[in-house]
C-alpha positions in Angstrom: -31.1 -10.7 1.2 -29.4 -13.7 2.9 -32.1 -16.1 4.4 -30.1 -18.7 6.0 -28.3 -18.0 9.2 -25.1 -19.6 8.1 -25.3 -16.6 4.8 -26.1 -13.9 7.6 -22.9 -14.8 9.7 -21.0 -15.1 5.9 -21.9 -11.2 5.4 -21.4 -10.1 9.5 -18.0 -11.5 8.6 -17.3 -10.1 5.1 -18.4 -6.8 6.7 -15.4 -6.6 9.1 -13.1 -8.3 7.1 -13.5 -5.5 5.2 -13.2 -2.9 7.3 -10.0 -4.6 8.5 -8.6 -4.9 5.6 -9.5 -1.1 4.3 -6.9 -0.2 7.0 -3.9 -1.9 5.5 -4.7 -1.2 1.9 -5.5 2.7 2.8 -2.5 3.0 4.5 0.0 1.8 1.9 -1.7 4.2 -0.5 -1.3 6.7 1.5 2.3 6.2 1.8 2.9 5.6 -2.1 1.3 8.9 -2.5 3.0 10.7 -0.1 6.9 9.2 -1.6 5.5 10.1 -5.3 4.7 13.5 -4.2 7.6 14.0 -2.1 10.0 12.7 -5.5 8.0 15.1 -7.6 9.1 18.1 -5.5 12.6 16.8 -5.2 12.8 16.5 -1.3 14.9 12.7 -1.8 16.0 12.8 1.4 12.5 12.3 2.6 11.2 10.8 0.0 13.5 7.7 0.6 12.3 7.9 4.1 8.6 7.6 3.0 9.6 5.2 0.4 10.9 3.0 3.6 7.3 3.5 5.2 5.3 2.6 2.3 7.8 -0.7 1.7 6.6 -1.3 5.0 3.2 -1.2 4.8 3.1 -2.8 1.8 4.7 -5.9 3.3 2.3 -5.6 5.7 -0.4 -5.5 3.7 1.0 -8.6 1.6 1.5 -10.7 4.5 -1.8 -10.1 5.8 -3.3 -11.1 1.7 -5.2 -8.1 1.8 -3.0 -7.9 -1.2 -1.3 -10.3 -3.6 2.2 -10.6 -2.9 3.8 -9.8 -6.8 1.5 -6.5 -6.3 3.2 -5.2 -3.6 6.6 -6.0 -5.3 5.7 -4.6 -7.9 4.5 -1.4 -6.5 7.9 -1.0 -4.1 10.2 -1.8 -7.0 8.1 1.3 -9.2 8.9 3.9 -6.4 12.2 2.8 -6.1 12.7 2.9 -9.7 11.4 6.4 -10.0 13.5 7.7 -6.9 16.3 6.5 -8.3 15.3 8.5 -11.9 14.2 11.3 -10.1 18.0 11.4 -8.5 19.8 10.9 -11.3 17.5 13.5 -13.6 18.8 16.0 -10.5 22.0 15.7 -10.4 
Protein backbone atom coordinates (compact mmCIF):
# COMPACT_ATOMS: atom_id res chain seq x y z
CA UNK A 1 0.00 0.00 0.00
CA UNK A 2 1.06 3.47 -1.03
CA UNK A 3 2.48 5.46 2.12
CA UNK A 4 3.18 8.79 0.74
CA UNK A 5 0.47 11.13 -0.09
CA UNK A 6 1.78 12.12 -3.45
CA UNK A 7 1.47 7.76 -4.26
CA UNK A 8 -2.09 7.95 -2.75
CA UNK A 9 -3.19 10.83 -5.18
CA UNK A 10 -1.02 8.66 -8.11
CA UNK A 11 -3.61 5.70 -7.53
CA UNK A 12 -6.97 8.14 -6.84
CA UNK A 13 -5.94 9.15 -10.27
CA UNK A 14 -4.98 5.91 -11.99
CA UNK A 15 -8.36 4.73 -10.59
CA UNK A 16 -10.44 7.09 -12.79
CA UNK A 17 -8.24 7.23 -15.51
CA UNK A 18 -9.24 3.96 -15.81
CA UNK A 19 -12.54 4.03 -15.57
CA UNK A 20 -12.52 6.76 -18.25
CA UNK A 21 -10.72 5.10 -20.40
CA UNK A 22 -12.75 1.64 -20.01
CA UNK A 23 -15.54 3.64 -21.71
CA UNK A 24 -13.74 4.36 -24.97
CA UNK A 25 -11.99 1.00 -25.34
CA UNK A 26 -15.38 -0.93 -24.38
CA UNK A 27 -17.15 0.86 -26.78
CA UNK A 28 -15.07 0.31 -29.87
CA UNK A 29 -15.20 -3.30 -29.02
CA UNK A 30 -18.43 -3.36 -28.94
CA UNK A 31 -18.83 -1.92 -32.24
CA UNK A 32 -16.06 -4.22 -33.98
CA UNK A 33 -18.08 -7.05 -32.65
CA UNK A 34 -21.24 -5.93 -33.65
CA UNK A 35 -19.82 -5.21 -37.72
CA UNK A 36 -18.11 -8.82 -37.51
CA UNK A 37 -21.23 -10.32 -36.49
CA UNK A 38 -23.37 -8.38 -38.73
CA UNK A 39 -20.68 -9.47 -41.95
CA UNK A 40 -20.90 -13.06 -40.71
CA UNK A 41 -24.74 -13.06 -41.28
CA UNK A 42 -24.41 -11.20 -44.46
CA UNK A 43 -26.57 -8.06 -43.56
CA UNK A 44 -23.72 -5.55 -45.59
CA UNK A 45 -25.86 -2.93 -45.64
CA UNK A 46 -25.70 -2.62 -41.93
CA UNK A 47 -22.71 -3.96 -41.47
CA UNK A 48 -20.99 -1.00 -43.37
CA UNK A 49 -23.10 1.24 -41.18
CA UNK A 50 -21.63 -0.39 -37.95
CA UNK A 51 -18.29 -0.54 -39.65
CA UNK A 52 -18.77 3.57 -39.86
CA UNK A 53 -19.55 3.52 -35.97
CA UNK A 54 -16.76 1.42 -34.89
CA UNK A 55 -14.20 3.67 -37.36
CA UNK A 56 -15.53 6.22 -35.17
CA UNK A 57 -15.04 5.15 -31.99
CA UNK A 58 -11.95 3.89 -32.71
CA UNK A 59 -10.68 7.37 -33.68
CA UNK A 60 -12.00 8.31 -30.72
CA UNK A 61 -10.43 6.13 -28.74
CA UNK A 62 -6.94 6.91 -30.57
CA UNK A 63 -7.13 10.44 -30.19
CA UNK A 64 -7.87 10.20 -26.63
CA UNK A 65 -4.42 7.48 -26.39
CA UNK A 66 -6.50 5.19 -24.67
CA UNK A 67 -5.19 3.35 -27.58
CA UNK A 68 -2.06 3.52 -29.91
CA UNK A 69 -2.83 5.14 -33.04
CA UNK A 70 -1.32 2.12 -35.66
CA UNK A 71 -3.85 -0.16 -33.47
CA UNK A 72 -6.75 1.46 -34.36
CA UNK A 73 -5.67 1.51 -38.03
CA UNK A 74 -5.06 -1.46 -38.02
CA UNK A 75 -8.21 -2.79 -36.54
CA UNK A 76 -10.48 -0.43 -39.13
CA UNK A 77 -8.48 -1.52 -42.12
CA UNK A 78 -9.21 -5.60 -40.87
CA UNK A 79 -13.09 -4.90 -40.86
CA UNK A 80 -12.94 -3.23 -43.98
CA UNK A 81 -10.91 -5.83 -45.50
CA UNK A 82 -13.22 -8.48 -44.44
CA UNK A 83 -16.50 -6.53 -45.57
CA UNK A 84 -15.16 -6.09 -48.63
CA UNK A 85 -14.30 -10.26 -48.80
CA UNK A 86 -17.42 -10.93 -47.26
CA UNK A 87 -19.08 -8.92 -50.48
CA UNK A 88 -17.25 -10.23 -53.01
CA UNK A 89 -17.56 -14.08 -51.51
CA UNK A 90 -21.54 -13.07 -51.94
CA UNK A 91 -21.98 -12.03 -54.99
Amino acid sequence: MANTKSAKKRIRQNIKRREHNRRYTSAARTYVTKTRELIAEGNFDEAEEAMKMAASTLDKAAGKNVIHKGNASRRKSRLAIALAKARAAAS
